[in-house]
C-alpha positions in Angstrom: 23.1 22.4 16.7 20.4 20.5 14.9 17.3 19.8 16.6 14.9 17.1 15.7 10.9 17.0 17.1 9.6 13.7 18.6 5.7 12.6 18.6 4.7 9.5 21.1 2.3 8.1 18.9 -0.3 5.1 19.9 -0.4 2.6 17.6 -0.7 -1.7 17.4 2.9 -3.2 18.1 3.6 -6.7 18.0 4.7 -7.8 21.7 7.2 -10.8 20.5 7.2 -12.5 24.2 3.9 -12.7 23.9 2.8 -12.5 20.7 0.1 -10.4 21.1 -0.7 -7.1 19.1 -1.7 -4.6 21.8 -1.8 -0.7 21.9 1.3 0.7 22.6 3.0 4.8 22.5 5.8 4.9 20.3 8.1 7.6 19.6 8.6 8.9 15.8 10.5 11.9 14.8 8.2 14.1 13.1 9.0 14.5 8.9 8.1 17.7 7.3 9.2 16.6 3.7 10.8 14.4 1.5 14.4 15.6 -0.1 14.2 14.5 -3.7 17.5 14.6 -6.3 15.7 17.8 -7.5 15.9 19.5 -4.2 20.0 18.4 -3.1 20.8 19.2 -6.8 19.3 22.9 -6.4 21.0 23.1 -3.4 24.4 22.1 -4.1 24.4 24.0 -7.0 23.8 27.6 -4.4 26.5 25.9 -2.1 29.3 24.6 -4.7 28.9 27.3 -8.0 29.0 24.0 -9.6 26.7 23.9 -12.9 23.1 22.3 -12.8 23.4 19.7 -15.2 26.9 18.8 -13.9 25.5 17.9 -10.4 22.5 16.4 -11.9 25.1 14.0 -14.3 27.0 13.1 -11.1 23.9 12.1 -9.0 22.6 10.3 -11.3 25.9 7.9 -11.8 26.2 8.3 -8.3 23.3 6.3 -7.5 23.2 4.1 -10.3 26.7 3.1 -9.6 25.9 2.4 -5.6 22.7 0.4 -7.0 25.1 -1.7 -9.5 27.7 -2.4 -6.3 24.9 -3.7 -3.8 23.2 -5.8 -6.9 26.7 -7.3 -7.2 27.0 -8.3 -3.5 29.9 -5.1 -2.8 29.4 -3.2 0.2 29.7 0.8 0.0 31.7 2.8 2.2 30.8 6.4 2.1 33.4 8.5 4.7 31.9 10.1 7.6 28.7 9.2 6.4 28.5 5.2 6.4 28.2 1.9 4.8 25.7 0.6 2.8 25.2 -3.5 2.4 22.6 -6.2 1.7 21.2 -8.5 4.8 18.7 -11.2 4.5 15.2 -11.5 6.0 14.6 -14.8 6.5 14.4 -17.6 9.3 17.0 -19.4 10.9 17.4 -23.4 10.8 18.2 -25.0 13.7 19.7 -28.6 11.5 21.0 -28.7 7.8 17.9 -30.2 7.0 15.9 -27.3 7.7 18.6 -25.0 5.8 18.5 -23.5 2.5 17.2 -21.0 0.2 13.3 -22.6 -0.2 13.5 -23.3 3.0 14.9 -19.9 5.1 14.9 -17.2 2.4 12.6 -14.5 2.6 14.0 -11.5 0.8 16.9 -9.1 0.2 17.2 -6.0 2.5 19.8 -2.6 2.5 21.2 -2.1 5.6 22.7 1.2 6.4 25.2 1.4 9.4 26.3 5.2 10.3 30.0 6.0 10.4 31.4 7.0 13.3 31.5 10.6 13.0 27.6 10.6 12.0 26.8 8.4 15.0 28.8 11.5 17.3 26.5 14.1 15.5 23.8 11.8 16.1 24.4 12.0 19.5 24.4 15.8 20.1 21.0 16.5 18.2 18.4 18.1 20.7 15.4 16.3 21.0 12.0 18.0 21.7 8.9 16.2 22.2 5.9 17.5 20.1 3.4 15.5 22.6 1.6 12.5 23.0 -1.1 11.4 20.2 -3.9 9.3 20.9 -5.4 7.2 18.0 -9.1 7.3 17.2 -9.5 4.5 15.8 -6.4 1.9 15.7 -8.3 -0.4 13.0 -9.2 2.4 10.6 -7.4 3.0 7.6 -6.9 6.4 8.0 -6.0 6.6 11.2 -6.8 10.3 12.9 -5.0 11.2 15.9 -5.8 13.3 19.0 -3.1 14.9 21.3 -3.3 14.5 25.0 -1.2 16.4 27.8 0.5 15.0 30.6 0.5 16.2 33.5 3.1 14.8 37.0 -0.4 12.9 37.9 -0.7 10.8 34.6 -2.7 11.7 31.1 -4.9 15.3 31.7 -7.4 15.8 28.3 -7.7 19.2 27.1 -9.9 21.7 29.0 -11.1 18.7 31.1 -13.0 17.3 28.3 -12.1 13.3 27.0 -13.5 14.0 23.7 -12.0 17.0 22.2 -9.9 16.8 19.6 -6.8 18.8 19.0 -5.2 20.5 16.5 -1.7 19.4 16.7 1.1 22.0 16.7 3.6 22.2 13.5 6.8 24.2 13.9 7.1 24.4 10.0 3.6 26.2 10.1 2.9 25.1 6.8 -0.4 23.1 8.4 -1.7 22.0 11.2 -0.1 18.6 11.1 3.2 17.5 12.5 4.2 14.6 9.7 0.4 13.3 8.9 -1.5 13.9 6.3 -4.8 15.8 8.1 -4.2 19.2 6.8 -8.0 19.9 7.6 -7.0 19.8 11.4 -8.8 17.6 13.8 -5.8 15.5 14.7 -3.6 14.2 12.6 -3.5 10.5 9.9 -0.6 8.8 10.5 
């Protein structure tokens, strides 16, 4: 069964009832890498036998074709794995006055909406939380992260101390950084 890690992260979210940016925890699942066409080519050639350059040749018109379709306003069904389709981001109008492309269009956005049998999987993924990450600094750049444990009384800081820094913990062990870019240690950028 797959298992995917979580981080509650502190960051500035956007309260819409108020409209106020405030500090808030949010959970994130935790991304060791980026899958690039080099790395599903290489692996469905060890899984299918089927010759490099033909699986490279098919990817490639793969996506350019699904690129094409959504340019021309199709959506794409892919089975068991989901549909692809453009959405807008823009406002609504409340009279046809207000309506209209200067007037409510903001841009063109790919939606992706899980088929069924991916939503089930979906469902049966164990979930682990990699802990809770306090942010330095919410208005830096760069932002470096501390994690902080919880205890059944509330937030308990390592060895007593408010201060310390942790390094996180990475399952991949490839650094000290679940899905930042801090490989130093000291916390974590997110």
């Amino acid at each position: 069964m797959a298992k995917i890690i979580l981080k509650s992260q502190e960051q500035k979210v956007n309260f819409l009832k108020t409209n106020t940016l405030e500090s808030a925890y949010v959970l994130r699942p935790v991304n060791y890498s980026t899958i690039t066409n080099n790395d599903l080519i290489d692996k469905v050639v060890k899984t299918s036998y089927v010759p490099r350059a033909a699986v490279a040749a098919t990817l490639v018109a793969l996506t350019e074709m699904m690129e094409n379709y959504l340019m021309e306003g199709h959506r794409l069904q892919l089975d068991n794995f989901g549909t692809f389709s453009l959405t807008v981001d823009g406002t609504v109008a409340k009279t046809a006055q207000e309506a209209g492309i200067d007037k409510q269009f903001n841009k063109l956005r790919i939606n992706f909406n899980p088929a069924v049998e991916l939503k089930e999987k979906l469902a049966n993924v164990d979930v682990e939380l990699d802990g809770i990450w306090h942010c330095l600094d919410l208005d830096a750049t760069n932002k470096v992260y501390e994690r902080i444990n919880q205890n059944h009384d509330g937030i308990e800081h390592p060895d007593g101390d408010d201060n310390e820094a942790i390094e996180p913990n990475n399952p991949n062990g490839d650094n000290n950084n679940p899905g930042g870019n801090n490989p130093g240690g000291g916390g974590f950028e997110g």
